[in-house]
ROLOTI-804288 format. One record per residue (C-alpha): residue number from 1; x negated, y, z negated. Coordinates in nm, 3 decimals. Last residue first. Example, Ala and Ser with C-alpha at 12.3 -4.5 7.8 and 13.67 -1.06 7.14 Angstrom:
<recs>
> 2_-1.367_-0.106_-0.714 .
> 1_-1.230_-0.450_-0.780 .
</recs>
This chain:
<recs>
> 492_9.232_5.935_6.859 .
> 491_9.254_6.022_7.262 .
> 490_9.491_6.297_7.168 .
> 489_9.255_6.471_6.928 .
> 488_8.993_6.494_7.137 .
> 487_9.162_6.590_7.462 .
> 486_9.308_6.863_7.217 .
> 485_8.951_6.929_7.158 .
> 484_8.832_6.922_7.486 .
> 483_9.091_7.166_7.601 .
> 482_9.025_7.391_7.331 .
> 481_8.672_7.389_7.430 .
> 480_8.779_7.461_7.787 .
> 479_8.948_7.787_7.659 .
> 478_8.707_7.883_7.454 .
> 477_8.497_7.875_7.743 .
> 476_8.731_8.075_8.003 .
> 475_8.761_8.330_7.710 .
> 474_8.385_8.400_7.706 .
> 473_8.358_8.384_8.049 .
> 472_8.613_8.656_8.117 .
> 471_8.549_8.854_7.816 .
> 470_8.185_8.931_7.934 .
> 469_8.239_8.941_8.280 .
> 468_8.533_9.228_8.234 .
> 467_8.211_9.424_8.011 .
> 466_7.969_9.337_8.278 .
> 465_8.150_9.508_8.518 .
> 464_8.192_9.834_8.315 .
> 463_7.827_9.836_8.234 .
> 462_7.780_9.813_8.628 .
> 461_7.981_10.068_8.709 .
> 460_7.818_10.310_8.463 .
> 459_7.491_10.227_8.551 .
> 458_7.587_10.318_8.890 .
> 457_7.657_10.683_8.745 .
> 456_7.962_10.822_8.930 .
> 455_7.923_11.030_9.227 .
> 454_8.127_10.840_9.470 .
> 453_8.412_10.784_9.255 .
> 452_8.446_11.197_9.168 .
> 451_8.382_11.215_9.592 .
> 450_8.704_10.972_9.700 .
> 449_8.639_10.623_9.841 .
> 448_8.618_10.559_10.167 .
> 447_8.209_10.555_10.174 .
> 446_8.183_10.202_9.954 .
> 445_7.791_10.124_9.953 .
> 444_7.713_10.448_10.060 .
> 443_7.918_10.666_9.798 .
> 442_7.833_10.401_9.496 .
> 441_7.458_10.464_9.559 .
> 440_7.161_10.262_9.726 .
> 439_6.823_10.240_9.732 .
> 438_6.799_9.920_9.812 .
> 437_6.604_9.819_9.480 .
> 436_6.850_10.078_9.262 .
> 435_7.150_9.915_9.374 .
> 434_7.017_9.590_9.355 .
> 433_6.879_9.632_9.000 .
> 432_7.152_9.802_8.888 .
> 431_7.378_9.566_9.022 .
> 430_7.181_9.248_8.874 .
> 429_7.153_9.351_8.552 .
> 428_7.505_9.416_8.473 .
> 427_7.561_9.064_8.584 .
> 426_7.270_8.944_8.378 .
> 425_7.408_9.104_8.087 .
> 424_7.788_8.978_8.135 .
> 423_7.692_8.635_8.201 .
> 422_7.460_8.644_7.837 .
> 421_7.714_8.811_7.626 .
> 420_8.012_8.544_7.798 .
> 419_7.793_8.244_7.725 .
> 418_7.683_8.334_7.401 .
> 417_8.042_8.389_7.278 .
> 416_8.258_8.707_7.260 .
> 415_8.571_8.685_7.023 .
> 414_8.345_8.828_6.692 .
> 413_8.544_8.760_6.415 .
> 412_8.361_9.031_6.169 .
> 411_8.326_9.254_6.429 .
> 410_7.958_9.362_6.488 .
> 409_7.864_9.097_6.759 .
> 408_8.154_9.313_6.960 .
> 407_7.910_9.593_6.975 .
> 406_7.598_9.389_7.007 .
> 405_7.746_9.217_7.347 .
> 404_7.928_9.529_7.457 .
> 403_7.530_9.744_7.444 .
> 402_7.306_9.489_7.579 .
> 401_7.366_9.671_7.960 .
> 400_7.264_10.006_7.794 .
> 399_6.912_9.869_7.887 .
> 398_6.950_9.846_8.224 .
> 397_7.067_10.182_8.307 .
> 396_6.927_10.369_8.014 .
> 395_6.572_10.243_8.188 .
> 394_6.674_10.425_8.521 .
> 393_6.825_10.707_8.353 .
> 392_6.454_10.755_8.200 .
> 391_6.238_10.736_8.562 .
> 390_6.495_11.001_8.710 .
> 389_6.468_11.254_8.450 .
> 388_6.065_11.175_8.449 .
> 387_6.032_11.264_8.836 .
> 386_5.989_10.978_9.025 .
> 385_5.678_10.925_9.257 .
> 384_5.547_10.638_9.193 .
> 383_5.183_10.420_9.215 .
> 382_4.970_10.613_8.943 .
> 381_5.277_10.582_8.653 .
> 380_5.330_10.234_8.787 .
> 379_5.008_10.104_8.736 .
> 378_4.952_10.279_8.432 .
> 377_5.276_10.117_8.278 .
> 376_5.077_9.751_8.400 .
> 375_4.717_9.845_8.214 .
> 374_4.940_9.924_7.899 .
> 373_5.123_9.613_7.864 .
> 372_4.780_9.444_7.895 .
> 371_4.642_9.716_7.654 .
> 370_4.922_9.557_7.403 .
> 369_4.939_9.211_7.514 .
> 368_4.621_9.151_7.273 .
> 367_4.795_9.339_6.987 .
> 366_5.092_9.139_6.993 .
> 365_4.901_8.804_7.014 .
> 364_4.751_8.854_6.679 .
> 363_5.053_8.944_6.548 .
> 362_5.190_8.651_6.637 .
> 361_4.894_8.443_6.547 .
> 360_4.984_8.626_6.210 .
> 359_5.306_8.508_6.199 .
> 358_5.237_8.137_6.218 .
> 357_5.255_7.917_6.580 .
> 356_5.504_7.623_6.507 .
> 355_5.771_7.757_6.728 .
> 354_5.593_7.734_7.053 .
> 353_5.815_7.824_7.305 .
> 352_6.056_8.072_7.131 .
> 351_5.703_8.217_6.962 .
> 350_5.638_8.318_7.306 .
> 349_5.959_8.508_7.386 .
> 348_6.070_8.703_7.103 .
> 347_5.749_8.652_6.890 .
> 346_5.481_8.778_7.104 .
> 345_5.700_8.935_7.425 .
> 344_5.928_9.148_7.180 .
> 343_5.633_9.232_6.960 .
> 342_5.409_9.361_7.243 .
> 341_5.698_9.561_7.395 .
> 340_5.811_9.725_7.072 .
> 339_5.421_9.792_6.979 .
> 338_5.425_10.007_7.335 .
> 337_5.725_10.188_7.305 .
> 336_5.636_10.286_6.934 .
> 335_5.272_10.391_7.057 .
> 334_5.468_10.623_7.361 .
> 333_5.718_10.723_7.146 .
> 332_5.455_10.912_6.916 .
> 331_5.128_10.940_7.145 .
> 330_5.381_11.128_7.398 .
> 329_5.558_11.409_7.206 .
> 328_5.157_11.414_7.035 .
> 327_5.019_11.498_7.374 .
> 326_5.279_11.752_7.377 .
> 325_5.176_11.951_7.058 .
> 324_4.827_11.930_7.187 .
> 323_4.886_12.081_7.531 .
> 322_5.077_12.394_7.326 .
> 321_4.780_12.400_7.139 .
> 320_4.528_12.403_7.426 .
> 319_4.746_12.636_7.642 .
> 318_4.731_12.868_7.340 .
> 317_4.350_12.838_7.336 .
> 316_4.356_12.896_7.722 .
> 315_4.485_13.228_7.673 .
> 314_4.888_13.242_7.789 .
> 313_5.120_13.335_8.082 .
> 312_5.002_13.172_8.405 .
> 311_4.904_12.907_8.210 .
> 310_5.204_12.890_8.047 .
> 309_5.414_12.875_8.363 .
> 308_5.229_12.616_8.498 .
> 307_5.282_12.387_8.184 .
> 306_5.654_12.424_8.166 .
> 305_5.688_12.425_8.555 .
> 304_5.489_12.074_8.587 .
> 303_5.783_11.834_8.540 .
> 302_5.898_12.027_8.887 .
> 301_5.646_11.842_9.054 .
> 300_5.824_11.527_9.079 .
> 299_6.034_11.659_9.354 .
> 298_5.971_12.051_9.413 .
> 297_5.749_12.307_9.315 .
> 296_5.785_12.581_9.483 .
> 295_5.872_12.885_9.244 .
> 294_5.640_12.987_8.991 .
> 293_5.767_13.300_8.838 .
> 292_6.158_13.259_8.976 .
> 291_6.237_12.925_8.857 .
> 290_5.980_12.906_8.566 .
> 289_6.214_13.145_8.385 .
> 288_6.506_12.786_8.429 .
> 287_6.237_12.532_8.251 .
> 286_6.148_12.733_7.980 .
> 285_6.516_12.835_7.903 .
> 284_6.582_12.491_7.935 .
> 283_6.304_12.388_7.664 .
> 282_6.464_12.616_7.426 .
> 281_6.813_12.460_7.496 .
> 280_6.669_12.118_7.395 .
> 279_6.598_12.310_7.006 .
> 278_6.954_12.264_6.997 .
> 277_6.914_11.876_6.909 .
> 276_6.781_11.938_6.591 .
> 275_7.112_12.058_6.460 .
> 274_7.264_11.755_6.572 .
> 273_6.971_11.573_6.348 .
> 272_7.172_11.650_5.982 .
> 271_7.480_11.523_6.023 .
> 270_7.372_11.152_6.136 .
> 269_7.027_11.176_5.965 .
> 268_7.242_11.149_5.646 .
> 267_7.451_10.895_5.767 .
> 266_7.139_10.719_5.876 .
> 265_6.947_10.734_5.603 .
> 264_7.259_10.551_5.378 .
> 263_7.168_10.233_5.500 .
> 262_6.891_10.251_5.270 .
> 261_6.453_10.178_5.247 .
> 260_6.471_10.235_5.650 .
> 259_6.192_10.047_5.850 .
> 258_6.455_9.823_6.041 .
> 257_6.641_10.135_6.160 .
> 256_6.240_10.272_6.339 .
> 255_6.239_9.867_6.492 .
> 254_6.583_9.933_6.635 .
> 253_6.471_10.204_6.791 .
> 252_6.168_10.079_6.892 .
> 251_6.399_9.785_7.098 .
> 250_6.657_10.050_7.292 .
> 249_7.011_9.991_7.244 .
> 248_7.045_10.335_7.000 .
> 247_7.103_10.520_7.275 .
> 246_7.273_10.321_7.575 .
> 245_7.596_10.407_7.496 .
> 244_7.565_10.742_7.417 .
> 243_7.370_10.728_7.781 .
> 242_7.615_10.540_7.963 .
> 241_7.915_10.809_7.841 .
> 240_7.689_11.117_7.925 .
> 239_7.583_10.971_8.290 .
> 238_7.946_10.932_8.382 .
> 237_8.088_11.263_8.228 .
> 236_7.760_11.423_8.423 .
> 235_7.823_11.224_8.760 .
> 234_8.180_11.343_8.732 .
> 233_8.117_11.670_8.712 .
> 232_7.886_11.717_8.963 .
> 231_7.560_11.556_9.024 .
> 230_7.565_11.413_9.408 .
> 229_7.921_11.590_9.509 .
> 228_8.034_11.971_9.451 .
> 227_7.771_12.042_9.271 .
> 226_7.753_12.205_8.890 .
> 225_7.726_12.541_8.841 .
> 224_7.386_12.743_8.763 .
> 223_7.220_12.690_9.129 .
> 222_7.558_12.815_9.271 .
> 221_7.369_13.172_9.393 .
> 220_6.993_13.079_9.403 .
> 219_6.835_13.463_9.416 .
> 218_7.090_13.630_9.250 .
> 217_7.201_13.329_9.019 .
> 216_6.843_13.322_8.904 .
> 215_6.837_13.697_8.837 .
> 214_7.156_13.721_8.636 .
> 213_7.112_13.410_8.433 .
> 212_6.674_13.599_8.347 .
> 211_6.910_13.943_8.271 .
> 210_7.123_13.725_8.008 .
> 209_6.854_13.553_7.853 .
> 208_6.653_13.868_7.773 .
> 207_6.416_14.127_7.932 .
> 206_6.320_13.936_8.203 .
> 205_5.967_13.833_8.251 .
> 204_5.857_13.871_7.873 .
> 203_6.238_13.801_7.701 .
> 202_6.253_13.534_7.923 .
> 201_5.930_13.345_7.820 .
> 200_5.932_13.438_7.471 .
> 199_6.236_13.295_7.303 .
> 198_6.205_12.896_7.515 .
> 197_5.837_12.981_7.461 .
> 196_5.838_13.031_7.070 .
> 195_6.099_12.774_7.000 .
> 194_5.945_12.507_7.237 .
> 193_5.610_12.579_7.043 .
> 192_5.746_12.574_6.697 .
> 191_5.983_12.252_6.722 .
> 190_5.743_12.054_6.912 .
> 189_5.448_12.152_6.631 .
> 188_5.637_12.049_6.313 .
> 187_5.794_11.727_6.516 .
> 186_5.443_11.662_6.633 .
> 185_5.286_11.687_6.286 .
> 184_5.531_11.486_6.089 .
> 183_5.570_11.231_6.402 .
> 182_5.165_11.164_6.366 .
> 181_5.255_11.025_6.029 .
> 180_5.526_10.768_6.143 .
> 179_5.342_10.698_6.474 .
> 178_5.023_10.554_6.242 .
> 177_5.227_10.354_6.018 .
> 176_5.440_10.196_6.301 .
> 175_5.160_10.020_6.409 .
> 174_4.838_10.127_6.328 .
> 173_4.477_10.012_6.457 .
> 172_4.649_9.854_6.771 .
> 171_4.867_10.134_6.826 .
> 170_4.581_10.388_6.815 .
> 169_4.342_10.188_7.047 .
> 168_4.615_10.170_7.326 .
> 167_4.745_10.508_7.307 .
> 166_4.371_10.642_7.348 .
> 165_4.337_10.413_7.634 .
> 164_4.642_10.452_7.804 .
> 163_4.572_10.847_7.792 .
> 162_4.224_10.850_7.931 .
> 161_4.381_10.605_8.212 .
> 160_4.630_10.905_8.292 .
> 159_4.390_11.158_8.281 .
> 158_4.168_10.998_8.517 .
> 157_4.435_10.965_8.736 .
> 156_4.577_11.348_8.709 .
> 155_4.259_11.499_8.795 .
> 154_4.019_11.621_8.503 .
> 153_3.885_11.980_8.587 .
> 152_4.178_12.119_8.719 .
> 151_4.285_12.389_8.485 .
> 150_4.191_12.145_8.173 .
> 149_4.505_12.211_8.046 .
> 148_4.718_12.044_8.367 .
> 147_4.504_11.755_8.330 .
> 146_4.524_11.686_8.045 .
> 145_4.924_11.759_8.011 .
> 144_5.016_11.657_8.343 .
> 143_4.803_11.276_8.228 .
> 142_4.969_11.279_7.901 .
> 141_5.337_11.345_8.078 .
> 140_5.285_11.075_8.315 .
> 139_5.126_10.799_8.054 .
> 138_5.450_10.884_7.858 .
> 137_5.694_10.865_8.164 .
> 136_5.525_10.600_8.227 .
> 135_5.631_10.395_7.906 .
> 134_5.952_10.513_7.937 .
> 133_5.961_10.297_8.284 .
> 132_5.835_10.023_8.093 .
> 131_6.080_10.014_7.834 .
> 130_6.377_9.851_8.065 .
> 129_6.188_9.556_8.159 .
> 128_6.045_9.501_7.818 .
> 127_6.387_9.572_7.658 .
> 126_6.555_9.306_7.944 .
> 125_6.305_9.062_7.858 .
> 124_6.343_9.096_7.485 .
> 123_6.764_9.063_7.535 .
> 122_6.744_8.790_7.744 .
> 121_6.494_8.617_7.487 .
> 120_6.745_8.679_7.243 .
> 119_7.063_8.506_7.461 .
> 118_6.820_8.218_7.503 .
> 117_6.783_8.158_7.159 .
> 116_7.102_8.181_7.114 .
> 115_7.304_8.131_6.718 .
> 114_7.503_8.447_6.917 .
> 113_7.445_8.682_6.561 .
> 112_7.147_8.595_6.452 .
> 111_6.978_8.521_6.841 .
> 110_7.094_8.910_6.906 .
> 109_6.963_9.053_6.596 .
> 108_6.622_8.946_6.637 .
> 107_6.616_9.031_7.012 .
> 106_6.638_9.391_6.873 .
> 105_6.267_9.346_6.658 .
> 104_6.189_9.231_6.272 .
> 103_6.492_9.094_6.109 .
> 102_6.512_8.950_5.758 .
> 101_6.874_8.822_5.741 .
> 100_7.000_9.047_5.495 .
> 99_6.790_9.318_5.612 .
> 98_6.886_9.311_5.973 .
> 97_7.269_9.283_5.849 .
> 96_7.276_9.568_5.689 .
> 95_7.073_9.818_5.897 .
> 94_7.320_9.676_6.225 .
> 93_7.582_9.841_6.001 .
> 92_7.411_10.098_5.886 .
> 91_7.299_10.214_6.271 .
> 90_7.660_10.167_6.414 .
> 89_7.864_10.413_6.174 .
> 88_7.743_10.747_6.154 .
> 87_7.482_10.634_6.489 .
> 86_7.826_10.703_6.671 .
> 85_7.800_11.033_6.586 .
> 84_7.501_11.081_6.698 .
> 83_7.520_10.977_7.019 .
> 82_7.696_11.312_7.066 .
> 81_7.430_11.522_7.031 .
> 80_7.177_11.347_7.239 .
> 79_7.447_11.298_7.529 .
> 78_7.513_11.674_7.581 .
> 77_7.147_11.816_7.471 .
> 76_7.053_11.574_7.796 .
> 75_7.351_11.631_8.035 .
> 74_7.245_11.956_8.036 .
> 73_7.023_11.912_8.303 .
> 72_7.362_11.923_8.560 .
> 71_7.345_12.309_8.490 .
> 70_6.995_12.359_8.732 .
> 69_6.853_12.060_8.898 .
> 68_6.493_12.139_8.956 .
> 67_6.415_12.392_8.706 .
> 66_6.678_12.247_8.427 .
> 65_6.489_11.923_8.496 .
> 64_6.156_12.014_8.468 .
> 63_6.236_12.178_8.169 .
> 62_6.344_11.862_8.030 .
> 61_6.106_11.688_8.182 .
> 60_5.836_11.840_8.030 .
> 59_5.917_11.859_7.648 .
> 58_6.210_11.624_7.652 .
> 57_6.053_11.422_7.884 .
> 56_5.751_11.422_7.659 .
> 55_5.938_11.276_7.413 .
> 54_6.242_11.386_7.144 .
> 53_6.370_11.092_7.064 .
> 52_6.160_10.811_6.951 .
> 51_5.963_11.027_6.758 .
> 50_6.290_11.192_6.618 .
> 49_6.356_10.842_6.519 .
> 48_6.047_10.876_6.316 .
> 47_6.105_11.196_6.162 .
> 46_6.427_11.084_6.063 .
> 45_6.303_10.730_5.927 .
> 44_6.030_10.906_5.751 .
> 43_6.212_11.247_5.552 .
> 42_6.524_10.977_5.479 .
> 41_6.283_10.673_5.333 .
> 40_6.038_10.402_5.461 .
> 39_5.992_10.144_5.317 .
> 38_6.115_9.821_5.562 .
> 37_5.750_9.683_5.508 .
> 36_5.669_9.893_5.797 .
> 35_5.871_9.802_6.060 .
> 34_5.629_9.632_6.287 .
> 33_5.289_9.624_6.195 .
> 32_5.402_9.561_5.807 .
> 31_5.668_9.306_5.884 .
> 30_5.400_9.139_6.165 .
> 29_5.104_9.117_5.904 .
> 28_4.908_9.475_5.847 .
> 27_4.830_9.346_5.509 .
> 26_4.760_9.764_5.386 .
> 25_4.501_9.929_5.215 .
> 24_4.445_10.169_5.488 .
> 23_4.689_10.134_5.727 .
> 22_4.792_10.521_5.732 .
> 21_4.477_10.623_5.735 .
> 20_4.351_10.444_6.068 .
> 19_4.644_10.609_6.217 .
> 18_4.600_10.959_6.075 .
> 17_4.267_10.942_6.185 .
> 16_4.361_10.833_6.570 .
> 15_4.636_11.085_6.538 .
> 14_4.334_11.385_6.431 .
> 13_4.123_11.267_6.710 .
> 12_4.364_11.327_6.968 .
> 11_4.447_11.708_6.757 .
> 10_4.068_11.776_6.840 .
> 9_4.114_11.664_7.166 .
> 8_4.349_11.860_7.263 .
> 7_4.172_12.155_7.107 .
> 6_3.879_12.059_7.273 .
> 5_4.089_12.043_7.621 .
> 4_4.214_12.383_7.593 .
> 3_3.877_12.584_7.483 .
> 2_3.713_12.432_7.827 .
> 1_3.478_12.172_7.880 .
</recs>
């Protein structure tokens, strides 16, 4: 065993510890396993959406991304940043009412506010659906990173299931205590490494950033612009717009707002995390010197330029602490992912069904679906091919579909009503899941139209589809209720 791997398993070992730690002395019943007694303060709840945040796709598919793609990869520091801004007013409110009305997961909020059972187990089905592919992308970047660190040694599959495992035993021990304290050391770490290489790298091959622009446009003239058609312009404004939308939709994030002590954590993590967000341009920089000093990857394999490039680069101790600080990018989201999907199915769908079952069979439950949860995401991660860009706009796709149902849920005379939230969902659903099933794009399915149409973001389409559904149906049913009363009324 090389220097790499015991130093990546030295800072495994350390999360595992931390996780036990952090639930010591503890009733780890469903409010403490899931959003952690609703204690946490400012430092936590930023650290923790951080977690959520800033993954391995933003450590290795992030630079796989800018290597692969070129200038459309900036959709990422584009979207993060300005999500942000809405989180200055949406996360207080949604704070609010969750502690008002004692909340514990996303579906939660959903049944509150639509009086639907139904409408919340929609809403838990379509965050496990949608959280699964983050999920791989977790198992995807552990396995690159073990296996990538141990030069060979351990193959990509066996890295993969040593991953699952690990992240199953820690979020059954922990919950959210365990990815709250881990996040203290892996934002510490992230933000170190990616500064050091994203500075390094091009100063080392080429002198600065401005030679390294020079030499890539030399060699790939165009490669820094934006397409003509597939990702241009109006891909990006299309992607940008789902994914603000889409940000704050996902189930562990609302689980890491839950936790909060204040609504005012958010207004403060509102100003402050922008600034965070620049350390993405480090990971760029990684991504784009890889170009030239290990060209040839292509497809999937260009998550693997960060990694490759070290290697070719560093000491196998760096490599090991570099591969640590991204096994904890993964162990973070990738616990918080998993605990959201156990929770959601446990008490979100099951506990519809059989009301009379007490919180701690719940929680009981939870931790038994989590290694099944897990077993399925390594399934997947073995079984596809998708780079981890193309695996997370998939999951914004469908889960940004829940986004004009909680919006409008927020307005104090709220015109939508269960029927429209849940027609407009499952009609969102249903063309991004047939247009991503058959392979399809807007260009093929409707070729006369003009390239910016072509090129937008399906997810986009089908968001804006499910918004006209939405008000549609829900004003068709008032209507008929009107009727029926005034059919009432006359018949008295």
């Amino acid at each position: 065993m090389n220097i790499a791997l015991l130093i990546i398993l030295a800072f495994l070992l350390l999360s595992i510890f931390l996780g036990i730690r952090s639930s010591k002395g503890k009733d780890m019943d469903l409010e403490q396993w899931t959003v952690g007694g609703r204690g946490f303060g400012a430092v936590f709840v930023f650290l923790l959406m951080a977690g959520e945040i800033y993954t391995t796709f933003s450590f290795l598919g992030g630079s796989g991304w800018a290597y692969g793609k070129g200038a459309p990869a900036l959709y990422v520091l584009i979207y993060i940043t300005l999500s942000y801004v809405l989180s200055y007013w949406l996360l207080p409110e949604i704070w609010r009412y969750a502690k008002e009305n004692k909340l514990m997961s996303q579906s939660d909020f959903f049944v509150s506010k639509y009086k639907s059972p139904g409408l919340g187990i929609l809403a838990a089905l379509v965050g496990v659906v949608s959280m699964i592919p983050v999920i791989v992308v977790q198992l995807k970047g552990l396995g690159i990173i073990v296996s990538e660190a141990s030069y060979g040694a351990i193959s990509m599959s066996a890295a993969v299931w040593m991953g699952a495992i690990s992240l199953t035993i820690y979020v059954m021990i922990s919950g959210i205590h365990g990815s709250v304290w881990t996040a203290v050391i892996k934002d510490i770490m992230m933000v170190a490494i990616i500064g050091f290489l994203g500075i390094y790298l091009p100063i080392h091959y080429f002198g600065g950033f401005q030679p390294m622009f020079e030499a890539i446009d030399a060699a790939k003239p165009g490669f820094l612009k934006f397409p003509d058609q597939g990702l241009s312009v109006s891909w990006f404004i299309s992607t940008v717009i789902l994914l603000v939308f889409g940000f704050y939709m996902w189930p562990q994030v609302f689980s890491a707002v839950y936790s909060a002590r204040s609504g005012k954590v958010f207004r403060k993590n509102a100003i402050i995390s922008p600034l965070y967000t620049l350390m993405l341009l480090f990971v760029f920089f990684v991504g784009y010197t890889a170009i030239l000093k290990v060209p040839g990857l292509v497809g999937a394999d260009a998550d693997l330029s960060l990694l490759r490039l070290s290697i070719e680069t560093f000491d196998p101790w760096f490599i090991g602490i570099i591969g640590g600080a991204g096994l904890l990018t993964a162990l973070v989201p990738g616990s918080m992912l998993l605990m959201s999907v156990a929770t959601l199915l446990a008490k979100n769908v099951y506990k519809e069904f059989a009301p009379a079952v007490s919180d701690r069979h719940v929680v009981r439950l939870a931790k038994f679906l989590v290694p099944v949860i897990a077993l399925i995401a390594v399934y997947f991660t073995l079984n596809g091919g998708e780079t981890m860009s193309a695996l997370i706009l998939m999951g914004y796709s469908l889960i940004t579909q829940l986004f004009p149902s909680l919006l409008f849920s927020l307005k104090s005379n709220n015109p939508i009503n269960k029927f429209g939230a849940i027609s407009g969902i499952i009609t969102g659903l249903a063309i991004v899941i047939c247009i991503t099933l058959s392979h399809s794009t807007i260009g093929t399915l409707f070729p006369s139209l003009p390239q910016t149409a072509k090129d937008l973001n399906v997810g986009i389409i089908a968001l804006a589809v499910n918004f006209i559904v939405m008000i549609t149906v829900s004003l068709a049913f008032r209507k008929h209720a009107v009727q029926l009363e005034t059919k009432s009324v006359n018949d008295i």
